[in-house]
LUMMARFI-826163 format. One record per residue (C-alpha): residue number from 1; residue in three letters; chain; x, z, y. Coordinates in nm, 2 decimals, m for minus. Example, Ala and Ser with C-alpha at 12.3 -4.5 7.8 and 13.67 -1.06 7.14 Angstrom:
2
[node 1 "ALA" "A" [1.23 0.78 m0.45]]
[node 2 "SER" "A" [1.37 0.71 m0.11]]
//
This chain:
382
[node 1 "UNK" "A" [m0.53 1.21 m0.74]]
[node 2 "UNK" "A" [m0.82 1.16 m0.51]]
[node 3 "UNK" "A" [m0.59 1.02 m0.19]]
[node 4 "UNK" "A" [m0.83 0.96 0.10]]
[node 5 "UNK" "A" [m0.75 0.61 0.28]]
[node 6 "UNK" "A" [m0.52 0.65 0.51]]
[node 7 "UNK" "A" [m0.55 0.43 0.82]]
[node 8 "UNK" "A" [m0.23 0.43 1.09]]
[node 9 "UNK" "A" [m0.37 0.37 1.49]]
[node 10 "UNK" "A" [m0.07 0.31 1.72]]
[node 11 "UNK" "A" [m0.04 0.11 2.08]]
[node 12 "UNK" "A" [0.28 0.01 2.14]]
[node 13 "UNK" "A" [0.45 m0.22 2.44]]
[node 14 "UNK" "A" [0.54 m0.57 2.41]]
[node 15 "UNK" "A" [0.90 m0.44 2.32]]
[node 16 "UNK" "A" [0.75 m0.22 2.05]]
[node 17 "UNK" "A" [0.78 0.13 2.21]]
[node 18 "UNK" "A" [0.50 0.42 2.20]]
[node 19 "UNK" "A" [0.58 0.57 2.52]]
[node 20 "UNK" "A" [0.87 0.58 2.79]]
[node 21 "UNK" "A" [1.06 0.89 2.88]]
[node 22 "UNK" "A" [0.86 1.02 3.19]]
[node 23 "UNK" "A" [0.72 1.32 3.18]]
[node 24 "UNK" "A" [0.39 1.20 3.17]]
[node 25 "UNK" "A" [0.26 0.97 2.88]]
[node 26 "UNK" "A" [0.22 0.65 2.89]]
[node 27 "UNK" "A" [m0.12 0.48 2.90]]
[node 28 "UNK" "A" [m0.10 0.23 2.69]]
[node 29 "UNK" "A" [m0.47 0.12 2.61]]
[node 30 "UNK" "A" [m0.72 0.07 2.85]]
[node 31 "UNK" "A" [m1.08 0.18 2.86]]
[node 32 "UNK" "A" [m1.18 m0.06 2.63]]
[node 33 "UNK" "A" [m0.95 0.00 2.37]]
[node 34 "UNK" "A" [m1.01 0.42 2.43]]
[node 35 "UNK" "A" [m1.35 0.36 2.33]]
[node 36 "UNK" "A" [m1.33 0.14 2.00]]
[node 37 "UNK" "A" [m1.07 0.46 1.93]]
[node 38 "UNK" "A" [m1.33 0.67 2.03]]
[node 39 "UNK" "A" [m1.56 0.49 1.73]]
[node 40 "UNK" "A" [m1.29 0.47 1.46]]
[node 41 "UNK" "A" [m1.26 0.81 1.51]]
[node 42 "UNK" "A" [m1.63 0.91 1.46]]
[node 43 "UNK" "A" [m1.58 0.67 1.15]]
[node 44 "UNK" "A" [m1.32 0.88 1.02]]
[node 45 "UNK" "A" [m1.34 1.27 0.82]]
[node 46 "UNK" "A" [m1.05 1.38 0.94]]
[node 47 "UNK" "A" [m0.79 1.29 1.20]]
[node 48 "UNK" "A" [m0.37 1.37 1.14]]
[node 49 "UNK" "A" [m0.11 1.40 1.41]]
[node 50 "UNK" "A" [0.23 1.51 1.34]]
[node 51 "UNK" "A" [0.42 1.79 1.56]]
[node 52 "UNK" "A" [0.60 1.62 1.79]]
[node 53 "UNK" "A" [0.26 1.47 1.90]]
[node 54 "UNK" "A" [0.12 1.78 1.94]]
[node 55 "UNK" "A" [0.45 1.89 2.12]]
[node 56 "UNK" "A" [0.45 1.60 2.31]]
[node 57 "UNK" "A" [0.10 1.50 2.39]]
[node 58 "UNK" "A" [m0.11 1.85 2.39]]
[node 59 "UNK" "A" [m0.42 1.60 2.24]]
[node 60 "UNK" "A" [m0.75 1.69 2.23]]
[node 61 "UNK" "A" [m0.83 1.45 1.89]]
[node 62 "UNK" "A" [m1.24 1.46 1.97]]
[node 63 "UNK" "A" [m1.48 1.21 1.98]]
[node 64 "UNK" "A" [m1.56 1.18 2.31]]
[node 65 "UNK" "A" [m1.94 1.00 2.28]]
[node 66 "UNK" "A" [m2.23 1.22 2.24]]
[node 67 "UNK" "A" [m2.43 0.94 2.06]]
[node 68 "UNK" "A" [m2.12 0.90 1.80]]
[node 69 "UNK" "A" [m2.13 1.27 1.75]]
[node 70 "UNK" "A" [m2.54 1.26 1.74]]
[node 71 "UNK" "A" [m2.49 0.98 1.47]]
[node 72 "UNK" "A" [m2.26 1.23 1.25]]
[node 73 "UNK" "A" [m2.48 1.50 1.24]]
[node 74 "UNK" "A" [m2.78 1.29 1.15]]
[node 75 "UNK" "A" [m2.58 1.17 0.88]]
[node 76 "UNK" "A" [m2.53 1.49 0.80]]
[node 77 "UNK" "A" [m2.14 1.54 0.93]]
[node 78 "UNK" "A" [m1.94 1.78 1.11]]
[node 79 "UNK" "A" [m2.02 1.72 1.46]]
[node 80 "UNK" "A" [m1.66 1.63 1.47]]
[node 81 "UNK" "A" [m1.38 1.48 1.21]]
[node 82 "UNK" "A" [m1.17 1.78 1.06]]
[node 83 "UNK" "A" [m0.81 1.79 1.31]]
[node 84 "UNK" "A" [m0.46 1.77 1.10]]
[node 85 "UNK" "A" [m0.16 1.85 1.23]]
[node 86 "UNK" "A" [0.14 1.89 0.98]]
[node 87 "UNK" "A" [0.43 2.06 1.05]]
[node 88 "UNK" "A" [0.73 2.19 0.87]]
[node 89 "UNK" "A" [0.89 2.44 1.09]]
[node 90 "UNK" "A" [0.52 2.55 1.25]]
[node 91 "UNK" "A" [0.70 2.56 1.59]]
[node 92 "UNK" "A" [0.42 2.53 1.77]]
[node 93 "UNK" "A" [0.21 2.62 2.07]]
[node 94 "UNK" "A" [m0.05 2.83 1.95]]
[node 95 "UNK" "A" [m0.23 2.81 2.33]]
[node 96 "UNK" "A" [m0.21 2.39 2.29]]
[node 97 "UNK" "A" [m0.62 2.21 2.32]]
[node 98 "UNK" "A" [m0.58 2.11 1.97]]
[node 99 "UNK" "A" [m0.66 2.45 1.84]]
[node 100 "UNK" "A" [m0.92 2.51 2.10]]
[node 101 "UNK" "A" [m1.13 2.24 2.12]]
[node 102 "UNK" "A" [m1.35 2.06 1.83]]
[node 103 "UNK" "A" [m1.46 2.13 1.51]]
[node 104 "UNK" "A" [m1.24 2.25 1.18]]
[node 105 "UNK" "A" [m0.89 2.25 1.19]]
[node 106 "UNK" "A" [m0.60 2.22 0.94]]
[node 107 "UNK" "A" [m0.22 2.30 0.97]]
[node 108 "UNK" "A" [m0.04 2.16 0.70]]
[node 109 "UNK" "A" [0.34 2.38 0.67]]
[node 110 "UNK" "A" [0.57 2.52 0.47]]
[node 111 "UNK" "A" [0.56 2.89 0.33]]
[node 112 "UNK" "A" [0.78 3.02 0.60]]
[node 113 "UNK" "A" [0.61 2.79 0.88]]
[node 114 "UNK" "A" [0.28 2.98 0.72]]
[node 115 "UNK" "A" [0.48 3.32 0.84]]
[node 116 "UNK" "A" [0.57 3.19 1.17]]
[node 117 "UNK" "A" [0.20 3.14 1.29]]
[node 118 "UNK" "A" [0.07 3.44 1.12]]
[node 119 "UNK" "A" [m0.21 3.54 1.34]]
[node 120 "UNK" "A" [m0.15 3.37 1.64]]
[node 121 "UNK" "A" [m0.37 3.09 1.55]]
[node 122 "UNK" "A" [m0.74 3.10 1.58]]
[node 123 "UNK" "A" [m0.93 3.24 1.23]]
[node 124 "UNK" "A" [m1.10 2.90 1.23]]
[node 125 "UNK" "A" [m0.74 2.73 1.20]]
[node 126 "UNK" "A" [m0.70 2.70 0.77]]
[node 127 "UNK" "A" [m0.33 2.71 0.73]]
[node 128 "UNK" "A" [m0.23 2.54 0.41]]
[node 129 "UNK" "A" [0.16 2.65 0.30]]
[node 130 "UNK" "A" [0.24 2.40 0.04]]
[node 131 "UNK" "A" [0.55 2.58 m0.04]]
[node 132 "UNK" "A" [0.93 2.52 0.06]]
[node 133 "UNK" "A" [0.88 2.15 0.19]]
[node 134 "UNK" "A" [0.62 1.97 0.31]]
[node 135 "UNK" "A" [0.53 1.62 0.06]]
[node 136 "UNK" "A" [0.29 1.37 0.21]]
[node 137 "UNK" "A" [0.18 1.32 m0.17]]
[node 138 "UNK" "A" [0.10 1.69 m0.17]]
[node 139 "UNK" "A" [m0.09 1.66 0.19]]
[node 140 "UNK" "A" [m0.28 1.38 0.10]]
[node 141 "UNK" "A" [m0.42 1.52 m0.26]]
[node 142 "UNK" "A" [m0.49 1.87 m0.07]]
[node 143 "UNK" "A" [m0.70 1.66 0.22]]
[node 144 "UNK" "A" [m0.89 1.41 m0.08]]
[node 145 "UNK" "A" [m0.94 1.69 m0.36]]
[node 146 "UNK" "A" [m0.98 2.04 m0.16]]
[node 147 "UNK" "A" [m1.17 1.95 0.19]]
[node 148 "UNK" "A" [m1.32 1.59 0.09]]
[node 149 "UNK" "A" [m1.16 1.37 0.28]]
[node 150 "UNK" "A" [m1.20 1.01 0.21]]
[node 151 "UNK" "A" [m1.10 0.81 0.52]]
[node 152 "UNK" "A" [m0.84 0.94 0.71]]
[node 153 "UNK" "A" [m0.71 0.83 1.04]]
[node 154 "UNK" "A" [m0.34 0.89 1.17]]
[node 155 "UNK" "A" [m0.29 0.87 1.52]]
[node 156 "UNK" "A" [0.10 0.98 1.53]]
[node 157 "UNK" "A" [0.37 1.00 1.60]]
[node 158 "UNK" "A" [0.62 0.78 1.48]]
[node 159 "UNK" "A" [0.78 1.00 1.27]]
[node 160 "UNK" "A" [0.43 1.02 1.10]]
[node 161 "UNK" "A" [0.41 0.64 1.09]]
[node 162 "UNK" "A" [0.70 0.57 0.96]]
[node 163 "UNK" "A" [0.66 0.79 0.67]]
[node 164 "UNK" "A" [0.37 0.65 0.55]]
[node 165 "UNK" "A" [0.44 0.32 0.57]]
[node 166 "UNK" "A" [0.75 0.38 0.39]]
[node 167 "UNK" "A" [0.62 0.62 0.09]]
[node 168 "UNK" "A" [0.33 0.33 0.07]]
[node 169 "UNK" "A" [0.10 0.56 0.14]]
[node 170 "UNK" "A" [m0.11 0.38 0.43]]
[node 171 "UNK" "A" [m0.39 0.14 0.32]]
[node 172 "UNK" "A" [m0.42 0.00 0.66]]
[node 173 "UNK" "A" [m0.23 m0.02 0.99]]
[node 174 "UNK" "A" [m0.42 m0.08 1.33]]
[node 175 "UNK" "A" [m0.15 m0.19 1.59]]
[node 176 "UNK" "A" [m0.29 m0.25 2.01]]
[node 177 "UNK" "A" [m0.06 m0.45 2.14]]
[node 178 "UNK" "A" [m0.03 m0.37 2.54]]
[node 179 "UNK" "A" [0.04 m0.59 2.79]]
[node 180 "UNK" "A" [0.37 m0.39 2.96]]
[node 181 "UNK" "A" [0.72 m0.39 2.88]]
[node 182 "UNK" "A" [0.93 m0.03 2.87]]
[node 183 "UNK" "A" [1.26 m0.12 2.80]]
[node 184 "UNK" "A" [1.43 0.19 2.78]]
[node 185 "UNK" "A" [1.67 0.23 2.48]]
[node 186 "UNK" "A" [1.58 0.60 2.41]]
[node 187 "UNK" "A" [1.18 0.54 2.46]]
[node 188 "UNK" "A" [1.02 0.59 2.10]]
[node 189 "UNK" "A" [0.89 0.35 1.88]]
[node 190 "UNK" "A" [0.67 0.30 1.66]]
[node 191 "UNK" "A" [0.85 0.31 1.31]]
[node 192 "UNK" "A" [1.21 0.45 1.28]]
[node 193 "UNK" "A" [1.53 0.25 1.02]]
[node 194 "UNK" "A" [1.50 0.26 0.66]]
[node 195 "UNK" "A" [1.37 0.11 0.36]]
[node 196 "UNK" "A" [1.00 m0.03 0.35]]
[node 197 "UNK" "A" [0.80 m0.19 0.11]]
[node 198 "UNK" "A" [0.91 m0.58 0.05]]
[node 199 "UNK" "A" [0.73 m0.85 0.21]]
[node 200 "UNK" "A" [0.41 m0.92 0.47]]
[node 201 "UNK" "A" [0.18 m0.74 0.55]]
[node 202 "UNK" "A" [m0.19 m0.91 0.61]]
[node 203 "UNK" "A" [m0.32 m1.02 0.86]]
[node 204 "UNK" "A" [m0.73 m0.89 0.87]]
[node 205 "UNK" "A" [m0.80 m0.89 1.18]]
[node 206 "UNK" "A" [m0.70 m1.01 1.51]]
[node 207 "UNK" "A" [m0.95 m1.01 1.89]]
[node 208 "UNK" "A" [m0.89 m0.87 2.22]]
[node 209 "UNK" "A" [m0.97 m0.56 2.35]]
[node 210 "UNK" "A" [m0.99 m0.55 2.72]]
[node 211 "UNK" "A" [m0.67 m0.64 2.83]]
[node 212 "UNK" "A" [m0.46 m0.52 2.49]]
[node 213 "UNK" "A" [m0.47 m0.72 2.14]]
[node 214 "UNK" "A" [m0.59 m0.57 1.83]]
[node 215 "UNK" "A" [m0.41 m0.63 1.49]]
[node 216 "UNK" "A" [m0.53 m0.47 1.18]]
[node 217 "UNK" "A" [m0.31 m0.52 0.88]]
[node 218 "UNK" "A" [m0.31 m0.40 0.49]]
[node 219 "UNK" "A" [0.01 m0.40 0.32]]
[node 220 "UNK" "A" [0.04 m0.62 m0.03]]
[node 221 "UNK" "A" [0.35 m0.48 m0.20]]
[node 222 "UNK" "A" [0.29 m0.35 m0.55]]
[node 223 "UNK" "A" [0.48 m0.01 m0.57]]
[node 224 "UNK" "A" [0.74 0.03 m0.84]]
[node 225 "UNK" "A" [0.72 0.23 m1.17]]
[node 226 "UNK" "A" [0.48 0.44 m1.22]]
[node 227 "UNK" "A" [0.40 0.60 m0.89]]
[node 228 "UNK" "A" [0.07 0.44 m0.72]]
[node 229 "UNK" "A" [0.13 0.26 m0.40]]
[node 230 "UNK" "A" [m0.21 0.18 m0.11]]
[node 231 "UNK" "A" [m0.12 m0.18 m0.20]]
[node 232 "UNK" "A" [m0.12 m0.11 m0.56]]
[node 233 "UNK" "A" [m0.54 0.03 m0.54]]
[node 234 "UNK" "A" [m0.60 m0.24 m0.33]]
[node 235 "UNK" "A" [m0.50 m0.51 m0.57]]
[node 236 "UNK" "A" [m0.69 m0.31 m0.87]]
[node 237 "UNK" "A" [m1.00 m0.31 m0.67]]
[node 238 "UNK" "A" [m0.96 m0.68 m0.62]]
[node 239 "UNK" "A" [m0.92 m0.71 m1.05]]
[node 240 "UNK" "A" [m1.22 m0.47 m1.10]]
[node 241 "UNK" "A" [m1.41 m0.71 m0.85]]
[node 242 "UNK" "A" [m1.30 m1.02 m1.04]]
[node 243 "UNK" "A" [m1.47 m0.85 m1.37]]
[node 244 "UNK" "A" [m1.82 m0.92 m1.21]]
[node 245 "UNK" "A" [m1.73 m1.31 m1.21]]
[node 246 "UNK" "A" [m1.75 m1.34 m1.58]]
[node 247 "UNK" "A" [m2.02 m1.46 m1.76]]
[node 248 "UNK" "A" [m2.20 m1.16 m1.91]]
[node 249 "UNK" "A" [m2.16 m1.14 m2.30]]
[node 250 "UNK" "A" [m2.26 m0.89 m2.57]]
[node 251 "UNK" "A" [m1.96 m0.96 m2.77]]
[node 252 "UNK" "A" [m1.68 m0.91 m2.50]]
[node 253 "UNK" "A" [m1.60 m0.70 m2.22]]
[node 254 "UNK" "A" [m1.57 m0.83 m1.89]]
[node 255 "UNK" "A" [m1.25 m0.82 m1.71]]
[node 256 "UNK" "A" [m1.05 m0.91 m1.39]]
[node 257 "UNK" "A" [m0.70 m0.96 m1.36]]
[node 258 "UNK" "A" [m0.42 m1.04 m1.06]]
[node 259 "UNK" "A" [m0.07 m1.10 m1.09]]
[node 260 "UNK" "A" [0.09 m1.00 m0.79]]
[node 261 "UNK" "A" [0.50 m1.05 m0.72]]
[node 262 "UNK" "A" [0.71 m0.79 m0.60]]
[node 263 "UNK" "A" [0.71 m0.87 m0.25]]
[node 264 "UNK" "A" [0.34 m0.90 m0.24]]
[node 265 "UNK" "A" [0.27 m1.28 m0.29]]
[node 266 "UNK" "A" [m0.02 m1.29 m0.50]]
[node 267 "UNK" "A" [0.09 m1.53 m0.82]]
[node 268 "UNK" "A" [m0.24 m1.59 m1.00]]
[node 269 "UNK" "A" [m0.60 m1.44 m1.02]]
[node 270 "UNK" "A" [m0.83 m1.44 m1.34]]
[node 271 "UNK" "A" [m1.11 m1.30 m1.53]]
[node 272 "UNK" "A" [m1.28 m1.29 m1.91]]
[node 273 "UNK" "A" [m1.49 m1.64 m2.04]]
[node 274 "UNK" "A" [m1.30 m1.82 m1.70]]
[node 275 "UNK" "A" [m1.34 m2.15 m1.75]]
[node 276 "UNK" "A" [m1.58 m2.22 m2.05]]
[node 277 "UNK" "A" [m1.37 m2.06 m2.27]]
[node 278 "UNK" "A" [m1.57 m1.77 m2.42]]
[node 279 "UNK" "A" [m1.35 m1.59 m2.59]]
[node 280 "UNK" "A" [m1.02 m1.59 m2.31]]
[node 281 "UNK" "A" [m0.89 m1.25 m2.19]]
[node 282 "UNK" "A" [m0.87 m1.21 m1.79]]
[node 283 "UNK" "A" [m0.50 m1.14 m1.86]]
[node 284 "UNK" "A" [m0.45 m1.44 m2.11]]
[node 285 "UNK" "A" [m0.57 m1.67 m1.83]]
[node 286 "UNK" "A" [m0.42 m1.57 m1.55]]
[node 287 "UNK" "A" [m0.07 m1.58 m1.73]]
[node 288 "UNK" "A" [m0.16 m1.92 m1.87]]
[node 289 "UNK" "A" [m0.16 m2.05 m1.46]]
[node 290 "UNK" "A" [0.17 m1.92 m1.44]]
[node 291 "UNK" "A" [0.55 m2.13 m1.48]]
[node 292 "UNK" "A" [0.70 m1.89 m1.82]]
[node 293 "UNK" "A" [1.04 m1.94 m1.66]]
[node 294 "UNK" "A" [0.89 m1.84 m1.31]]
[node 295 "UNK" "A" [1.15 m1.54 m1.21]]
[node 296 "UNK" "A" [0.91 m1.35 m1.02]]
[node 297 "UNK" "A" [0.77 m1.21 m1.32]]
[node 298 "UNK" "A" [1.03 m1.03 m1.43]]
[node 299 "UNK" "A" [0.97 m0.81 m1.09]]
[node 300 "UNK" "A" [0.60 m0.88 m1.08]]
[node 301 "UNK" "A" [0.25 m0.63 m1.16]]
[node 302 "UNK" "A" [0.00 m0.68 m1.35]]
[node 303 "UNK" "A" [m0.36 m0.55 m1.23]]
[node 304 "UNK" "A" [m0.68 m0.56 m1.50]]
[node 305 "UNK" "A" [m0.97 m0.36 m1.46]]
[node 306 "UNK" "A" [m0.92 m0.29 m1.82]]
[node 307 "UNK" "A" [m0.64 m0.17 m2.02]]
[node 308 "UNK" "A" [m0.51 m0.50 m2.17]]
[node 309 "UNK" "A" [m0.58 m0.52 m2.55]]
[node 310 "UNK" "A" [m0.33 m0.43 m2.82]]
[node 311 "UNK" "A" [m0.53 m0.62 m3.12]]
[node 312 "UNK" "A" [m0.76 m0.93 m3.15]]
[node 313 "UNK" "A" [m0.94 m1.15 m3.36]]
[node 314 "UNK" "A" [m0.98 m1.44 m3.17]]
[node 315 "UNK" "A" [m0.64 m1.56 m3.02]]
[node 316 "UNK" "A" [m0.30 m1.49 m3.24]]
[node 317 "UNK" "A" [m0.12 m1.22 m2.95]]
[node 318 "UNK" "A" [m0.34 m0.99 m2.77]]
[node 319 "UNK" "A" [m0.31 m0.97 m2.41]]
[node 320 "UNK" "A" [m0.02 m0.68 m2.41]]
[node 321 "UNK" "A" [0.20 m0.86 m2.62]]
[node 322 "UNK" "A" [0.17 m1.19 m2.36]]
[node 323 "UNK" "A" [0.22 m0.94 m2.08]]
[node 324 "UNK" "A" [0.56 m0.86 m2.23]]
[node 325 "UNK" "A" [0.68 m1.18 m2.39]]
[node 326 "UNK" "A" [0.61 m1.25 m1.99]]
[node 327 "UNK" "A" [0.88 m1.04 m1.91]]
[node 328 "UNK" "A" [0.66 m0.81 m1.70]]
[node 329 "UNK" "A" [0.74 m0.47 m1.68]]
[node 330 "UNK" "A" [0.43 m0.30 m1.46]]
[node 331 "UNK" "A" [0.09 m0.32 m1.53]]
[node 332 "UNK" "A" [m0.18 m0.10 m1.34]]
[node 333 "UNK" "A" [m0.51 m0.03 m1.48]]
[node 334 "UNK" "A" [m0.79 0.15 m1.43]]
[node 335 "UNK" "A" [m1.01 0.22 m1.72]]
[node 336 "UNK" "A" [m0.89 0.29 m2.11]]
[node 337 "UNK" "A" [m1.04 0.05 m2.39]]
[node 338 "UNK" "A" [m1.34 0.21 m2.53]]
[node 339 "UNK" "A" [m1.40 0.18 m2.90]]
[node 340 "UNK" "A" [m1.68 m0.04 m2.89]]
[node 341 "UNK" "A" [m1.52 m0.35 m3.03]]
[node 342 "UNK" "A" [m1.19 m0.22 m3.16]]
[node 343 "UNK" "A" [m1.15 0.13 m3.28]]
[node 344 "UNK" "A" [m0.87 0.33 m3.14]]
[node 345 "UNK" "A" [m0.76 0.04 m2.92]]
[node 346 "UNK" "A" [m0.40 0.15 m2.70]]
[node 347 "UNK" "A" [m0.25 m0.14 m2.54]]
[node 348 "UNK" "A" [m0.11 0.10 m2.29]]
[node 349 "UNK" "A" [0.09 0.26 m2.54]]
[node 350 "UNK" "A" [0.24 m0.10 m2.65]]
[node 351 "UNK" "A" [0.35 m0.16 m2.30]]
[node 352 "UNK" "A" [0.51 0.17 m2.30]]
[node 353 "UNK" "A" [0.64 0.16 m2.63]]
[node 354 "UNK" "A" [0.85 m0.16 m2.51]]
[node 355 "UNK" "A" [0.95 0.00 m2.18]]
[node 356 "UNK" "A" [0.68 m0.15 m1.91]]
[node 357 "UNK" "A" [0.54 0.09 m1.70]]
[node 358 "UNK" "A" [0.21 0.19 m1.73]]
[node 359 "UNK" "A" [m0.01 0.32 m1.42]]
[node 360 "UNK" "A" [m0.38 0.41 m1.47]]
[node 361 "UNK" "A" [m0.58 0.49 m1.22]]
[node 362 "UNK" "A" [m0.90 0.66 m1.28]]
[node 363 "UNK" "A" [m1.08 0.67 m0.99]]
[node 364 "UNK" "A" [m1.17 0.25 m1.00]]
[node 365 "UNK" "A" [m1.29 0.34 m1.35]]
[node 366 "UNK" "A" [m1.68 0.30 m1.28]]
[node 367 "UNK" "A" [m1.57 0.01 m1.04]]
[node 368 "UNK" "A" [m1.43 m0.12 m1.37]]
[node 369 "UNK" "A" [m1.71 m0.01 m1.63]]
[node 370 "UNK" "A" [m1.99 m0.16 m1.36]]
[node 371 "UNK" "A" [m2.02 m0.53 m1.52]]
[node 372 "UNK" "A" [m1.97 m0.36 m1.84]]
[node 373 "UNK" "A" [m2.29 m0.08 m1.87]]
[node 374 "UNK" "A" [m2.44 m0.35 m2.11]]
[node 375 "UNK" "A" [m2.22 m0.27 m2.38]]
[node 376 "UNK" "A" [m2.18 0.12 m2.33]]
[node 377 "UNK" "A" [m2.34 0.29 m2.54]]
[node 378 "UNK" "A" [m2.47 0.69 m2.36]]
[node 379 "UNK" "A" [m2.22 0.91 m2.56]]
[node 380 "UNK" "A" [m1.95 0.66 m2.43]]
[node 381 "UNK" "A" [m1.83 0.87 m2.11]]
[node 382 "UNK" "A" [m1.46 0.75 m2.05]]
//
């Protein structure tokens, strides 16, 4: 599934609320902070709101700076990013700015929130019914595969947020910290109760902003069985990276691996010919940095740029077995073991065989291959 990167932008008060419960909203952000929104919007193909922000809010979602929008079309963009709005019940305004203002639109519903709107929205508006419910998984793959999107930006509310961030489906967060204090109980905030991913998030980025603070964060927590978590491609793109650390060889592939804990805590890092050794798998070494009797693996994931191998000549287990005998259970991987040195190689189907869970994920596949075009031969397409 070609899932854009979804990025969550919220201001919130020092007591963690969006907005008060006056009539009017809240200004949050100051000038400063409107404009570097301003720039992460023109940065962005697409912009997503829930309803009750469009209820709520009656937003515009443009980018206000001609030279931002001059920059897009000499890059050979939509003047502006494509607006989302997603809405179950489609009880909305059909007069609100959103519709009226900008470029491309999108309103992602349900078949009978299709019906509701029928007509009443401007032709321009695509209305996407995704059936009797509304699945951010299903959102997300229509917005990467069908219109393109690669870098998404969320702007609320904090139903929208809290969603995300829940289902593991943000890659980054971008919390503005404002210098006021609402204090009213039945204010909203910025996520709602329930359960979240494990552990901390990370810290990229803190700097003032005017008179706000900035705080971009990432989460870490692998996701669990085989459904694909934002923190789960960020730690395979950190193995396929380690795979251009190895010193190159005609004989081996090149490989990166990460063992990462449940609650994100990143356990040990390794790749192929680490340490002299010219014949060590990525896998082999990173396991061999690790306590056996350390309990975190029982819970822990696996990342290799490369499925790990199922047979060997030069060490007596091959790297699936030592993932096992490891007691790990998840492994995530991004490209399948060509036959180049070992025909019909399946370590994925080892892992399976002896209950871990397996998740491959294509689309780091060239990421993967790139330290690796030495040994591919031109029929080899995988």
């Amino acid at each position: 599934m070609a899932h854009p990167y979804v990025l969550l932008s919220a201001a919130v008060s020092l007591d963690g609320f969006l907005d008060d419960t006056g009539p009017e909203r809240l200004l949050l952000s100051g000038p400063e902070d409107f404009d570097r929104v301003d720039d992460v919007r023109a940065g962005s193909d697409a912009i997503l709101v829930g309803a009750g922000t469009l209820r709520t809010d009656n937003p515009r979602l443009l980018v206000y700076s001609e030279e931002r929008r001059a920059a897009r079309v000499s890059a050979g963009l939509p003047e502006y990013p494509l607006k989302v709005v997603v809405s179950a019940s489609a009880d909305l305004d059909p007069d609100a700015l959103f519709w009226h203002t900008g470029g491309a639109k999108a309103l992602y519903t349900t078949d009978k929130g299709a019906e509701r709107l029928h007509g009443l929205l401007p032709a321009d508006v695509d209305v996407v019914a995704l059936g009797p419910d509304v699945e951010w998984g299903a959102v997300l793959t229509h917005l990467g595969e069908v219109k393109g999107v690669r870098r998404l930006m969320v702007e609320g509310g904090g139903r929208v947020h809290t969603q995300l961030l829940q289902q593991g489906l943000a890659d980054e967060l971008h919390l503005v910290l404002a210098p006021l204090v609402v204090g009213q109980p039945d204010a909203p905030r910025l996520f709602g109760p329930g359960a979240y991913p494990p552990g901390r998030m990370r810290l990229l980025e803190t700097r003032p902003v005017g008179d706000v603070v900035l705080m971009r964060y990432v989460p870490t927590a692998p996701g669990t069985g085989r459904s694909a978590t934002a923190a789960d491609r960020r730690w395979l793109e950190t193995a396929c990276e380690l795979a251009g650390q190895c010193p190159p060889s005609r004989t081996a592939f090149s490989v990166g691996a990460v063992i990462v804990a449940a609650d994100g805590t990143e356990l040990a890092r390794a790749h192929s010919r680490e340490g002299g050794d010219p014949v060590v798998h990525a896998e082999e070494a990173a396991l061999a940095k690790l306590d056996p009797a350390d309990r975190r693996l029982a819970t822990a994931t696996v990342y290799s740029s490369l499925e790990p191998c199922a047979r060997r000549a030069s060490r007596p287990a091959p790297c699936a077995r030592l993932i096992l005998d490891a007691g790990v259970r998840r492994v995530v991987t991004a490209w399948r073991e060509p036959d180049t040195f070992v025909a019909a190689a399946d370590g994925n189907a080892l892992l399976t065989a002896e209950g871990a869970d397996v998740v491959l994920l294509p689309g780091y596949e060239e990421l993967a291959k790139a330290p690796n075009t030495h040994l591919l031969s031109p029929p080899e397409g995988r």
